[in-house]
N, C-alpha and C positions, 0 to 999 in steps of 0.2 A: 474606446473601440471605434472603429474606423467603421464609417456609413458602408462601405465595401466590402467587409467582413461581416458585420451585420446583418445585410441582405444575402449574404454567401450563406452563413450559419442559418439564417431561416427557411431558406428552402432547401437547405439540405436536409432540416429537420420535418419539411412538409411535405415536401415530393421526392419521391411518386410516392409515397405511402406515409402517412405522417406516424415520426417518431420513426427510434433505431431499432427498435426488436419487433421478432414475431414468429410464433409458435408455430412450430408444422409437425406433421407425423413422423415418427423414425418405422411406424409397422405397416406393412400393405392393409387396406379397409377397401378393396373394390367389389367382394365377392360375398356371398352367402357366408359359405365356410370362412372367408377371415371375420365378418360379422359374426357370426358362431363365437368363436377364441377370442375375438377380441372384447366382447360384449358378454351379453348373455345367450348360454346360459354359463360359457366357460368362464369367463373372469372370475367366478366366483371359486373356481380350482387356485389361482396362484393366494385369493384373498383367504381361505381357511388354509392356505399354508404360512403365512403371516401372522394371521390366527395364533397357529402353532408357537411361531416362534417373531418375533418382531425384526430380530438380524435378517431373515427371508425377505423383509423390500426390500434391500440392496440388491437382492437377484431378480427381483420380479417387476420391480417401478424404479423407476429414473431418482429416485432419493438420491442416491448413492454418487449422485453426478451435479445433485441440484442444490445451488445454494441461495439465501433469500439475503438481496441487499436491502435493508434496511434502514429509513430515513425519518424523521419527523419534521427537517427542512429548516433546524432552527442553529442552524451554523454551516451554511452549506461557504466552499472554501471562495476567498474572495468577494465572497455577495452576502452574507452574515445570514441574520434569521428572517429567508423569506417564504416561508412555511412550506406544508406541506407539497403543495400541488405544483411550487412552484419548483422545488427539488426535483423532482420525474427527473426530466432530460438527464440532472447528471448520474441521476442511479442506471437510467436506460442505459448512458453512455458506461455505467461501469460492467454492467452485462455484456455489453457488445467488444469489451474489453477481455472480458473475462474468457469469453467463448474464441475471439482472434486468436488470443496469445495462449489461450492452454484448454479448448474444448469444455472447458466448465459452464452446464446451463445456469443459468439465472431467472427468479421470478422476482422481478423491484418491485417493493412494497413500502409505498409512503402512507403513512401513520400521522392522524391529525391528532395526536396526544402530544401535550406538554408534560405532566404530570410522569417523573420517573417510575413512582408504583406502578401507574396504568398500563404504561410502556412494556414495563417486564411483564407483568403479568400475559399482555398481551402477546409479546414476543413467544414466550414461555408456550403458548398453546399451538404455536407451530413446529413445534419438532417433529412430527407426527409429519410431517410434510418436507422438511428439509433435511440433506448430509451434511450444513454447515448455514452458520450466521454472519454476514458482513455488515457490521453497523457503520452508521456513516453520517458523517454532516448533523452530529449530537449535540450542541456545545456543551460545554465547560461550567462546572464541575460536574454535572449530572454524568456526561458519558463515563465518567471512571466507575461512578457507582451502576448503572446500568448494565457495564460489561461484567464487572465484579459480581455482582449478584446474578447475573445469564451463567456465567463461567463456572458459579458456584452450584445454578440450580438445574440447570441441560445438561444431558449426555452426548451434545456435538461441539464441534469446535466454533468460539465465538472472537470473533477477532476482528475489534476497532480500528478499522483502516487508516483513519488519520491520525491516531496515535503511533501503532507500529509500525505501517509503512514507512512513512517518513524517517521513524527511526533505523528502520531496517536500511534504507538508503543512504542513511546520511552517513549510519555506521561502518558503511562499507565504503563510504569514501574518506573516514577517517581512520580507517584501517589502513588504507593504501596511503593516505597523507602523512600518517605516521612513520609508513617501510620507506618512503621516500624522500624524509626530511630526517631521521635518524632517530626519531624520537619515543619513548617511551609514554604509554599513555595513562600511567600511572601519576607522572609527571606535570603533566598536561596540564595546562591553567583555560578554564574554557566559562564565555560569558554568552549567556543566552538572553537574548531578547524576544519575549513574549512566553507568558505561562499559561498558556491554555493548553489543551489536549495534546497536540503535538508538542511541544514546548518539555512539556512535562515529561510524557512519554520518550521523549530522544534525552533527555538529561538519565532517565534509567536506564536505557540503553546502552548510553555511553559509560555508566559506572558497572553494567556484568561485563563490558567488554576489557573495565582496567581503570576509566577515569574516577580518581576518589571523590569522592561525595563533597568535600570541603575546599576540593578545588574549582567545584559550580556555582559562579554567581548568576543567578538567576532575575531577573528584569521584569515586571508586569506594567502596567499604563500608569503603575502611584510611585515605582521606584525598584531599589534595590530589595528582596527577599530577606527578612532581616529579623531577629531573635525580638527587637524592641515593637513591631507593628503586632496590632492586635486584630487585624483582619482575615488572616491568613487561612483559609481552607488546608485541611490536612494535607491534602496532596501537593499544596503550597509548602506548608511549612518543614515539611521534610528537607528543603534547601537552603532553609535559613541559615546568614552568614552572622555571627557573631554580631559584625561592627556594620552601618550603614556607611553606605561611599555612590557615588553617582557611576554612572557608567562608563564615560570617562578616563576616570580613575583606574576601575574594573580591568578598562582593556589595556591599560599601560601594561605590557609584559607579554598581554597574555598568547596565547598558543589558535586557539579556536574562537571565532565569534557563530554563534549561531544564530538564525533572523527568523522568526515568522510571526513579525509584527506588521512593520506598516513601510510604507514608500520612505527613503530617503532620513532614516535614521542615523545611520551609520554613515558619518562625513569622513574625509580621507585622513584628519591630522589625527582622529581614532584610530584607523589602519596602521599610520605613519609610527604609530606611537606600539604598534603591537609587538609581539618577538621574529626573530628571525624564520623565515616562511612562515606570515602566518596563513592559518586553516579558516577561510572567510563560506559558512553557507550561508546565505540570502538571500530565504526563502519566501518571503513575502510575495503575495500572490495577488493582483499579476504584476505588479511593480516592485522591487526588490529594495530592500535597504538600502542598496545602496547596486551602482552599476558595475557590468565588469569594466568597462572603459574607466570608471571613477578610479577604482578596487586599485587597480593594474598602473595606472599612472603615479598614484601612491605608495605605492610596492609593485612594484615590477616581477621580487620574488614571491609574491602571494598567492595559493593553493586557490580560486574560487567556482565557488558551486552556487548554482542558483535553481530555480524551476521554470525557465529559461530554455525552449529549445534551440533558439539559436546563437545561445552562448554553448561555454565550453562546460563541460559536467552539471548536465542536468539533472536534479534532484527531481525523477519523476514516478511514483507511486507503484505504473503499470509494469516496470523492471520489479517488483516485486509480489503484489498480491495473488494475482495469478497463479503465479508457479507454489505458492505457501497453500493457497488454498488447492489446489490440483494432486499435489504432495498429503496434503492432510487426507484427503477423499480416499483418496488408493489406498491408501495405509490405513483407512476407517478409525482414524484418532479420534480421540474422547476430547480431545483439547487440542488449540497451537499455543505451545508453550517457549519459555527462554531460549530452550538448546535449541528448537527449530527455526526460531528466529535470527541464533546467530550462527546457526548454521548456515542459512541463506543469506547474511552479510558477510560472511565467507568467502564462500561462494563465489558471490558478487565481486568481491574483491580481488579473487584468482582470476577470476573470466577477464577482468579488466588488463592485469598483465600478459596476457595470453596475445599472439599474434592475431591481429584483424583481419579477418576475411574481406576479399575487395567488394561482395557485394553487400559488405556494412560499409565501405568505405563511398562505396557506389553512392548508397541509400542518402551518405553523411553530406552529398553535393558532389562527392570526390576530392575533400578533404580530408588530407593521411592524416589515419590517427595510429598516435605509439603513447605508450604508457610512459606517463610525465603530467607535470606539472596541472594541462590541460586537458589530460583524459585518465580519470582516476575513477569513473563510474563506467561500466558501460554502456551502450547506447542502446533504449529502448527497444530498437527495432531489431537489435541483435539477433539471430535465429539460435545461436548458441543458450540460451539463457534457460530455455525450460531443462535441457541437457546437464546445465551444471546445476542448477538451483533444484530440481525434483527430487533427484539422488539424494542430496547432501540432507535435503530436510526429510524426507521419509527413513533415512538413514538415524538421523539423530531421533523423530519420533520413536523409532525399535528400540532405540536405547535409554533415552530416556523412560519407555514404558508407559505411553498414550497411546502406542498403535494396538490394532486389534488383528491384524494381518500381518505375516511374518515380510519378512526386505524378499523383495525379489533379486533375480539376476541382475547386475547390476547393466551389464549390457541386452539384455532383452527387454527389461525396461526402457533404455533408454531409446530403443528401435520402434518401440508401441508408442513413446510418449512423440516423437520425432512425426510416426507415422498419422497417427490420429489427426494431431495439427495441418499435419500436410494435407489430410483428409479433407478437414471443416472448411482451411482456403478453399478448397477446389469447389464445394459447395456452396461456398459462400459467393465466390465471384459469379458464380453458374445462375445463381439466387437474383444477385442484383443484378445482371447482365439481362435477365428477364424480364424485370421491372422499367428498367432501362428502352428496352425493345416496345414495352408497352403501352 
């Protein structure tokens, strides 16, 4: 990281107000009477209506809008396990995400527990306070069992970020990498490198959307995922390949490589050796497997995706959890489950063939983008995205039978959902324009 940026990110994170969020009122409190209602002795009218029925705080408290990102800091992404306190900034930053892109509150909540029982349990006594769970930056293996057991034992939707997102994104650019190379993804020969939470998570993802299970060779820091090693965590061993082969080997032929390991894995005579267009993500964070300048000079025809904003198809997070969690809320899901998640890879994957508005093209430096080779995801800052992605996933929630609220109109939804965000900008900039002045 560059002395430049370093001191940029620190005072952005200091001044004027240290840190990204902060709570303000949505109700007037200047007067007697709003003291009255809002206080005592009125408050306690909406609370014996709650009383009554527990589904009444969605009408009477901000539940219904508030999700809690949760951290223990022990795999936060790029930086590994630097505990609790030191995780904040990026749960703050996923709040201030949350709320940009799709009006979603957030309360981050970093947790000095190691210990998974503790964790849940602890999680577990916050529903009572939250419309949704975003766990985050959990490592490996524990996050599977974590969400597993929240999913099984809460009545709100619990959704490990760096698990599904990633999948949700990378699925939606091998959705389109697929309609554009002619290929079937049943077919598909796909080698992942690194089996950790995300790793793991996008190898399922990719076999509900078609790729067969036996076509996944899977990669950890000891080797190939393989029927003979006796190490294998369950959530491992589901990928084991019959016969052991180096990776190498793995990618002769194959169709997709996926990365989120480490810098500079993936050399070009690997690429060289892959099939015809191959599907390269290299997601290694912040330095990729391999480059797109490397990628590209090796195959010239090759599809790549990195986490990268200033390459081409960016694999980035906030093109997705937002709009999944914003979708769940409205629709008061009991879960985010499969249908909604490939609902919003969908999605994702229509919006990207869809003609580009010039002021994504503006935003992109004024770099035209058309759907091809180097724009098969669409671009974060898209304004279309809560548009296509809201609908699609509260729509599949109704049907698969998690929501608890019927589909609205399909276009007066999308006029509230449009209108709100346009709302939060205007207060937001109002917000820090003040700050700014001060």
């Amino acid at each position: 990281m560059s002395t430049n940026l370093e001191e940029k990110a620190l005072q952005y994170h200091e001044t004027p107000r240290p840190g990204k969020l902060e709570v303000l009122p949505c109700k007037s409190c200047f007067t007697i009477d709003d003291l009255t209602v809002a206080y005592s002795p009125g408050v306690a009218v909406p609370c014996l209506e709650i009383e009554k029925d527990k589904a009444n705080s969605a009408r009477y408290t901000n539940r219904s809008n508030l999700v809690g990102v949760i951290s223990n800091g022990t795999a936060v992404l790029g930086l590994g396990n630097i505990g609790a306190y030191a995780s904040k900034p990026v749960m703050e930053g996923k709040g201030l995400l949350f709320k940009i892109y799709a009006d979603v509150d957030v309360f981050d909540i970093e947790l000095d527990i190691s210990k998974p029982e503790t964790l849940i349990e602890v999680i577990k006594t916050m529903e009572p306070t939250f419309g949704a769970i975003n766990l985050e930056d959990i490592k490996a293996p524990e996050c599977f069992y974590v969400e597993q057991r929240l999913r099984e034992e809460m009545n709100i939707p619990v959704f490990h970020d760096d698990q599904h997102g990633t999948a949700v994104i990378t699925g939606a650019a091998l959705l389109n990498a697929a309609h554009l190379t002619g290929r079937m993804l049943q077919d598909m020969k796909c080698v992942v490198s690194g089996a950790g939470a995300a790793g793991i998570a996008c190898a399922k993802f990719y076999m509900a959307l078609g790729v067969r299970r036996e076509n996944i060779y899977m990669f950890d820091s000891k080797g190939l995922i393989h029927v003979g090693r006796l190490d294998l965590h369950p959530t491992k061993a589901m990928f084991a390949q019959s016969e052991d082969c180096t990776m190498e080997v793995a990618l002769q032929g194959a169709d997709i490589f996926l990365g989120l390991s480490k810098k500079g894995l993936l050399k070009q005579d690997m690429v060289r050796s892959m099939a015809p267009n191959p599907i390269i993500f290299a997601c290694a964070n912040p330095d990729p497997e391999i480059t797109y300048t490397e990628a590209k000079e090796a195959r010239p025809d090759c599809i790549m995706g990195s986490g990268r904003s200033d390459w081409p198809n960016q694999v980035n997070n906030v093109s997705c959890f937002p709009y999944i969690f914003r979708a769940a809320l409205d629709m008061q899901a009991t879960t985010i489950n499969e249908a909604m998640k490939i609902a919003a890879a969908r999605a994702l994957a229509d919006l990207a063939r869809e003609s580009v508005p010039a002021e994504v093209v503006q935003a992109n430096g004024g770099v035209p983008l058309e759907f091809g080779l180097d724009y098969i995801i669409p671009k974060p800052f898209d304004p279309r995205m809560i548009e296509y992605l809201c609908p699609a996933i509260a729509e599949a929630a109704v049907i698969s039978g998690v929501a608890r609220r019927p589909m609205p109109d399909k276009a007066e939804y999308i006029a509230h959902l449009k209108q709100r965000v346009e709302s939060v900008h205007q207060r937001t900039h109002a917000l820090v324009d003040s700050y700014k002045a001060n």
